[in-house]
DSSP file (Angstrom, degrees, kcal/mol; ACC not computed):
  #  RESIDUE AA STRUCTURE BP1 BP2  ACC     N-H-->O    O-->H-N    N-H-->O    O-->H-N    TCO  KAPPA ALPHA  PHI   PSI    X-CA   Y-CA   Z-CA
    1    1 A X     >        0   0    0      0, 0.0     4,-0.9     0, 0.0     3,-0.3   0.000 360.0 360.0 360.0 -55.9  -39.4   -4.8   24.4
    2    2 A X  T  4  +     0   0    0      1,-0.2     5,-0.1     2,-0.2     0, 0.0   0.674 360.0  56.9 -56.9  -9.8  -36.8   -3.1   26.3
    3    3 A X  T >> S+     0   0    0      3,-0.1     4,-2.4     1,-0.1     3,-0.9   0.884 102.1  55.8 -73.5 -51.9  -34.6   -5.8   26.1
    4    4 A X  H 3> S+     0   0    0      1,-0.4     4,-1.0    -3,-0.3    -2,-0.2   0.477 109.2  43.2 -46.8 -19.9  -34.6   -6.0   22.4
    5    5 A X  H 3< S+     0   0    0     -4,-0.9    -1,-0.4     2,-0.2    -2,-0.0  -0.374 110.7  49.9-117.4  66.1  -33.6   -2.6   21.7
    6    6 A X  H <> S+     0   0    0     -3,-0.9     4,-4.4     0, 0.0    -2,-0.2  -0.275 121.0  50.1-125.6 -47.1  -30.6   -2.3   24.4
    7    7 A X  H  X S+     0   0    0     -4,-2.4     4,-0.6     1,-0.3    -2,-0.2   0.827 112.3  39.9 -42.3 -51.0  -30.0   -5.9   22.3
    8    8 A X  H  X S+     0   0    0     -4,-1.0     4,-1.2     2,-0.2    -1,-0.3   0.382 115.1  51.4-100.0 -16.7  -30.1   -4.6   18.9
    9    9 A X  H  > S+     0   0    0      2,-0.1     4,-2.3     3,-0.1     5,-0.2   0.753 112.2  49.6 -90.0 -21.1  -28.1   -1.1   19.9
   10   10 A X  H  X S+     0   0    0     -4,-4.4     4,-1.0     2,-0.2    -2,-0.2   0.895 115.5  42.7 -89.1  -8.5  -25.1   -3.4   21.6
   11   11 A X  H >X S+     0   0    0     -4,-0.6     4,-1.6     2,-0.1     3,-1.3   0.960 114.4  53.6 -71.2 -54.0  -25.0   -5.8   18.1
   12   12 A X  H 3X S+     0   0    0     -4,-1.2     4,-1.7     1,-0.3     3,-0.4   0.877 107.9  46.9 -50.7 -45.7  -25.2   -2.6   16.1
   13   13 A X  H 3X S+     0   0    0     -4,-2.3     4,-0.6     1,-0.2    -1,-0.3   0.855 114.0  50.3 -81.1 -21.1  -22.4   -1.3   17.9
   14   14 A X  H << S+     0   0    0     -3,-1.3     4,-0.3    -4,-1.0    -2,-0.2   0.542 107.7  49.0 -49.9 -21.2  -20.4   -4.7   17.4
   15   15 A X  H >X>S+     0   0    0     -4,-1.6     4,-3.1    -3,-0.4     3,-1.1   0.717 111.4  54.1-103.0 -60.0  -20.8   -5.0   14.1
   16   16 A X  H 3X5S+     0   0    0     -4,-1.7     4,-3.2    -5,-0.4     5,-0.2   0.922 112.1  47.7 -34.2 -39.4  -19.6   -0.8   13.5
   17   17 A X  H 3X5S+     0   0    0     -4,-0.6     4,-0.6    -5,-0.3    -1,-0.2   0.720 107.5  50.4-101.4 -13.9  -16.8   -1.5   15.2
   18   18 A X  H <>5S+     0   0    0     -3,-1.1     4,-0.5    -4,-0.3    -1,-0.3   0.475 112.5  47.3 -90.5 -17.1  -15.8   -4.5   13.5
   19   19 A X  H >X5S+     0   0    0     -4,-3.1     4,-1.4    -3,-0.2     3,-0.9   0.899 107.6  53.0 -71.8 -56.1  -16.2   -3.1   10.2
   20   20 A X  H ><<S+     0   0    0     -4,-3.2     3,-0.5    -5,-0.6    -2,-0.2   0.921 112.1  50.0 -60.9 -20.4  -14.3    0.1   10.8
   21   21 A X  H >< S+     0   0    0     -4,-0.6     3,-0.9    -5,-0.2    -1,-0.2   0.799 104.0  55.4 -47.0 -49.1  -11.7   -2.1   12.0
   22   22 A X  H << S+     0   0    0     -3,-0.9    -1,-0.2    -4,-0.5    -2,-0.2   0.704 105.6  58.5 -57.1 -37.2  -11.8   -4.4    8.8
   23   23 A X  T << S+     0   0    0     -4,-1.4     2,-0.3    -3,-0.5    -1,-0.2   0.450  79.2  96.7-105.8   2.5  -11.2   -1.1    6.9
   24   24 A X  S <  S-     0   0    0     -3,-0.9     2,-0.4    -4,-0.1    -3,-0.0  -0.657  83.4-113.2 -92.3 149.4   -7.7   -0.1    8.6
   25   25 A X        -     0   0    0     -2,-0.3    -2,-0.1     1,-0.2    -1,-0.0  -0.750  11.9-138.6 -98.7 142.9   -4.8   -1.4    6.2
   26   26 A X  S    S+     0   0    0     -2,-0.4    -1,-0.2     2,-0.1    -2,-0.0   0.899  71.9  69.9  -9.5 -87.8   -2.5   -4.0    7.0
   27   27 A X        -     0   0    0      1,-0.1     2,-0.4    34,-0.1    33,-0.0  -0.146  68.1-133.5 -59.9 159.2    0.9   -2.8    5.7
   28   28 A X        -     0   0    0     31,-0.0    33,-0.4     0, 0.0    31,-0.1  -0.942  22.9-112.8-104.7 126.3    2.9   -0.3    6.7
   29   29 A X        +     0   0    0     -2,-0.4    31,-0.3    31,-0.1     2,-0.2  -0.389  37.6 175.1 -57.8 131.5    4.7    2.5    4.2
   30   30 A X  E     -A   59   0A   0     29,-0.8    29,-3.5     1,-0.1     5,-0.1  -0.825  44.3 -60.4-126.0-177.0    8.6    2.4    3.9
   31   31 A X  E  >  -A   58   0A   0     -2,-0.2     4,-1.2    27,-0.2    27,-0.2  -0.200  31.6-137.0 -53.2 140.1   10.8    4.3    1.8
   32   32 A X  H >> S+     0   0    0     25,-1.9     4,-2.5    22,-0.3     3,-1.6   0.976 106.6  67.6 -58.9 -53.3   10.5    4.2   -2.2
   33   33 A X  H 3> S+     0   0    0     21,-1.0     4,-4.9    24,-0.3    -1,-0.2   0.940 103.9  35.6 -19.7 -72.9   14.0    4.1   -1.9
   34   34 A X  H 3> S+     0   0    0      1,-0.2     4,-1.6     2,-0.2    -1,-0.3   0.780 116.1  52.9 -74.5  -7.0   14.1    0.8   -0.5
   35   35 A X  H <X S+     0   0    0     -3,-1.6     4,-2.6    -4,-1.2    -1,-0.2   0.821 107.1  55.3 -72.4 -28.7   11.0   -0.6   -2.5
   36   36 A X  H  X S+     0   0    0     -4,-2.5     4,-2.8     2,-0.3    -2,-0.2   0.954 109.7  46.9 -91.5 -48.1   12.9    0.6   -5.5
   37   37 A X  H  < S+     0   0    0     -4,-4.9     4,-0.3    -5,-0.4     3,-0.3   0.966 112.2  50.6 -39.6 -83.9   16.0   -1.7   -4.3
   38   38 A X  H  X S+     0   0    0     -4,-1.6     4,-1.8     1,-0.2    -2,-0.3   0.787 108.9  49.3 -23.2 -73.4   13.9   -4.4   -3.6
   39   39 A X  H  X S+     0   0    0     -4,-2.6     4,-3.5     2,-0.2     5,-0.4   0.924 111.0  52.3 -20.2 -70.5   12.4   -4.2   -7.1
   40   40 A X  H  X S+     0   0    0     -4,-2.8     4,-1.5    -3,-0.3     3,-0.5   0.864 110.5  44.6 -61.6 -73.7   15.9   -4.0   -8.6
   41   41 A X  H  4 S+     0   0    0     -4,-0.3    -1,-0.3     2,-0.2    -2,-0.2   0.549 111.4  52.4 -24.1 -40.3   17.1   -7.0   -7.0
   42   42 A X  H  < S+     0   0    0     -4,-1.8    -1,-0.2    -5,-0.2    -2,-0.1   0.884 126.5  29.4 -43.9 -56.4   13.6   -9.2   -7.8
   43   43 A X  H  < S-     0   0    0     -4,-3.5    -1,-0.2    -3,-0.5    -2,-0.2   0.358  96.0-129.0 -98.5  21.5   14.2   -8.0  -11.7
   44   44 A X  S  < S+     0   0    0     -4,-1.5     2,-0.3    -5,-0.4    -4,-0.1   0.940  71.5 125.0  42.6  70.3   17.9   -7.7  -12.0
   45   45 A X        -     0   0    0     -6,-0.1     2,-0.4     2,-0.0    -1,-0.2  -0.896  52.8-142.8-130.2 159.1   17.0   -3.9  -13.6
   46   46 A X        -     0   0    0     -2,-0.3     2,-0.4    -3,-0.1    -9,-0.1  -0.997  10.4-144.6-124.3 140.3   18.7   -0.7  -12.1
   47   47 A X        -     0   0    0     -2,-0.4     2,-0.4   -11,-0.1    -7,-0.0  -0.906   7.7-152.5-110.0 153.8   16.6    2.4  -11.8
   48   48 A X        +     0   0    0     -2,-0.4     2,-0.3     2,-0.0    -2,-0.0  -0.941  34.6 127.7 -86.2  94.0   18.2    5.8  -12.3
   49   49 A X        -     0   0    0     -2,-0.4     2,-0.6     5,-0.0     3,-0.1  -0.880  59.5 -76.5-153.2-173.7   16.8    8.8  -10.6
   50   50 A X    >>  -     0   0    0     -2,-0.3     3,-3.3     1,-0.2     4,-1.4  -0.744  33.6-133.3 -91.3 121.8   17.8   12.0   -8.2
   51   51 A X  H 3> S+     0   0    0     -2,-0.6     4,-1.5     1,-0.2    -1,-0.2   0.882 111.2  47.1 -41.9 -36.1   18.2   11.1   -4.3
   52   52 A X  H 34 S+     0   0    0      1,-0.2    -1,-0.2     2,-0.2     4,-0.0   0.553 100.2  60.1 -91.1  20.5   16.1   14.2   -3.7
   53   53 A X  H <4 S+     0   0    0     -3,-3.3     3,-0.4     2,-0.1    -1,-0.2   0.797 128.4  19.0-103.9 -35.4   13.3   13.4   -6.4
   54   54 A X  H  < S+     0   0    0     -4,-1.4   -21,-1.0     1,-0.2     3,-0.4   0.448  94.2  94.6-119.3  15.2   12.8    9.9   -3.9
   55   55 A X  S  < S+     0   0    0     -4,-1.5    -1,-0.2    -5,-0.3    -3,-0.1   0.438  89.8  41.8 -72.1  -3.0   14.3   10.7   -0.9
   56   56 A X  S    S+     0   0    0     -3,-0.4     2,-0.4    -4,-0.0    -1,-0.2  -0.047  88.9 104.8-158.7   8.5   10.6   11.9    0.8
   57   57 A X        -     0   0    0     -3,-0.4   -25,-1.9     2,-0.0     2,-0.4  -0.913  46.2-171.7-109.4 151.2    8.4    9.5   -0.4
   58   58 A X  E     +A   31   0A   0     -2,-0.4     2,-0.2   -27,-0.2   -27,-0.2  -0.962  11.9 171.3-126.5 147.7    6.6    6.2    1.5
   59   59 A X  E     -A   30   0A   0    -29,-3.5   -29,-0.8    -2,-0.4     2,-0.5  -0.712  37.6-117.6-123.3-177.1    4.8    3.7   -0.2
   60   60 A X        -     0   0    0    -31,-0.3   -31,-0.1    -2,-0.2    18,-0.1  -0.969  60.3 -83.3-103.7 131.9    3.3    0.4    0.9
   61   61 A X        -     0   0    0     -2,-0.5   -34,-0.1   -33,-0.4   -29,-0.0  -0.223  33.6-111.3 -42.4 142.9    5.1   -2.4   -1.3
   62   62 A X        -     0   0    0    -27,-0.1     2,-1.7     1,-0.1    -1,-0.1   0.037  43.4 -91.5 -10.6 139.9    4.4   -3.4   -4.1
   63   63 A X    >   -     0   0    0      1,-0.2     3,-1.6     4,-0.1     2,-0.1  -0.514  32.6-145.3 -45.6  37.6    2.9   -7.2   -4.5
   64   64 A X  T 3  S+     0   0    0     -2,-1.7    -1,-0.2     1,-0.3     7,-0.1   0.599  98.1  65.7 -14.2 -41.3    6.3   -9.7   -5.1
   65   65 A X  T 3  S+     0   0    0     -2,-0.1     2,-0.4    -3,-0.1    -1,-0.3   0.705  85.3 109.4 -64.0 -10.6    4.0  -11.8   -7.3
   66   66 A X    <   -     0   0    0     -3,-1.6     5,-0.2     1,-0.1    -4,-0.1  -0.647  68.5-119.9 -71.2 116.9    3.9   -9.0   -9.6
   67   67 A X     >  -     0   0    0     -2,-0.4     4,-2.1     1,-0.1     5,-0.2   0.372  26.4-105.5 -30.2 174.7    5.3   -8.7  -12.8
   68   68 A X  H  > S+     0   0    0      2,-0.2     4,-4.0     1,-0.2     5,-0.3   0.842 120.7  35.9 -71.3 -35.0    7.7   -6.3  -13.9
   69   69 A X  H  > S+     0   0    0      2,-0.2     4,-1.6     1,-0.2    -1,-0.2   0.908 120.7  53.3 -89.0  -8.3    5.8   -4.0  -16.0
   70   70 A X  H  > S+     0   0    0      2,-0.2     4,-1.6     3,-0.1     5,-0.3   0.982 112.0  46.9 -60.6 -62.6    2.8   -4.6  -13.4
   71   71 A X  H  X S+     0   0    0     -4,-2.1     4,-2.2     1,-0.3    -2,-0.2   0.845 106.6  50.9 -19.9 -68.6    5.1   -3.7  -10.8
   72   72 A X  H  X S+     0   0    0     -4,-4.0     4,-0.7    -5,-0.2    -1,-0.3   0.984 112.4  56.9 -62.5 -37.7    6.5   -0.5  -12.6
   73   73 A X  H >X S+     0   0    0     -4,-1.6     4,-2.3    -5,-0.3     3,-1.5   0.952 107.1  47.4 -33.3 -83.3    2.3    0.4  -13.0
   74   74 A X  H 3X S+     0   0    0     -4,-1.6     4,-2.6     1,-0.3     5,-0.2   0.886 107.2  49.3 -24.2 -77.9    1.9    0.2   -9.6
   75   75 A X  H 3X S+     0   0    0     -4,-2.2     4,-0.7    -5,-0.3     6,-0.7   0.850 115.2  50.5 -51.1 -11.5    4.9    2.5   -8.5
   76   76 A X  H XX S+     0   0    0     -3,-1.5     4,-2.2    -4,-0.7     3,-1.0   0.952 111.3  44.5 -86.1 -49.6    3.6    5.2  -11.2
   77   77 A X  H 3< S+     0   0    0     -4,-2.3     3,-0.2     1,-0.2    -2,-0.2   0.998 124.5  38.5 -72.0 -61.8    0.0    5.2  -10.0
   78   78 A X  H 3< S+     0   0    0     -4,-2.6    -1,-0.2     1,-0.2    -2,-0.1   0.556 130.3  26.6 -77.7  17.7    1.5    5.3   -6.0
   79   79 A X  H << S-     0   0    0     -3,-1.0    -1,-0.2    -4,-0.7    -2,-0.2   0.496  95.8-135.4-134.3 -18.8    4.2    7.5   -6.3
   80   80 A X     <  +     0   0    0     -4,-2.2     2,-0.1    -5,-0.5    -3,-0.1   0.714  60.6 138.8  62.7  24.1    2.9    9.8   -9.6
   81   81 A X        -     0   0    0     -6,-0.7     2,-0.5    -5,-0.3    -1,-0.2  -0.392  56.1-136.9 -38.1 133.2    6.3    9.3  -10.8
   82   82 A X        -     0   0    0     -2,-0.1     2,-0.5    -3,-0.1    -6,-0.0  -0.923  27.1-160.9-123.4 129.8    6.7    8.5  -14.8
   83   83 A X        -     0   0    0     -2,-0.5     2,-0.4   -11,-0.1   -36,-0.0  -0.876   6.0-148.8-109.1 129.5    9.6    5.5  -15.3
   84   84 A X        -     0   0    0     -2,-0.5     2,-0.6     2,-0.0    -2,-0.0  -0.948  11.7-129.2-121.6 155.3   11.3    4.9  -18.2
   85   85 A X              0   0    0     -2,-0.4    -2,-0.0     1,-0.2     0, 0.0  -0.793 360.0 360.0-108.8 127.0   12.8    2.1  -20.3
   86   86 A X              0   0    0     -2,-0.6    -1,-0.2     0, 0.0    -2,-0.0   0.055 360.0 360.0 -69.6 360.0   16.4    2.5  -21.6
């Protein structure tokens, strides 16, 4: 019996640890700046905005497979920014 529970706390504490692990995210945030570059080159657009209004934000990129107007979603919801088209 004692064997079973010294068993069942050291899976329990394998399996936690491999979950919280599971749950840490992959990318790493860079600058909006440079997502927003990246972006224009991918769609041949230029965005317009004030160095100090994106100068202090990080995101994690954006999806390349993403459309454009998915792509502008995406930067609104992570940056709470509002883009418009000229």
């Amino acid at each position: 019996m004692k064997f079973f529970k010294q068993f069942f706390l050291i899976t329990l504490c394998f399996f936690y640890t491999v979950c919280n692990y599971s749950q840490t995210p992959t990318k790493k945030a860079h600058p909006l700046l440079d997502v927003l570059t990246v972006a224009e080159k991918q769609y041949n657009i230029t965005f317009t905005y004030a160095d100090k209004t994106v100068e202090n934000f990080e995101i994690i990129p954006y999806n390349t497979t993403l459309s454009l107007k998915e792509t502008i979603s995406y930067l609104k919801n992570a940056t709470k920014l509002n883009f418009t088209f000229l």
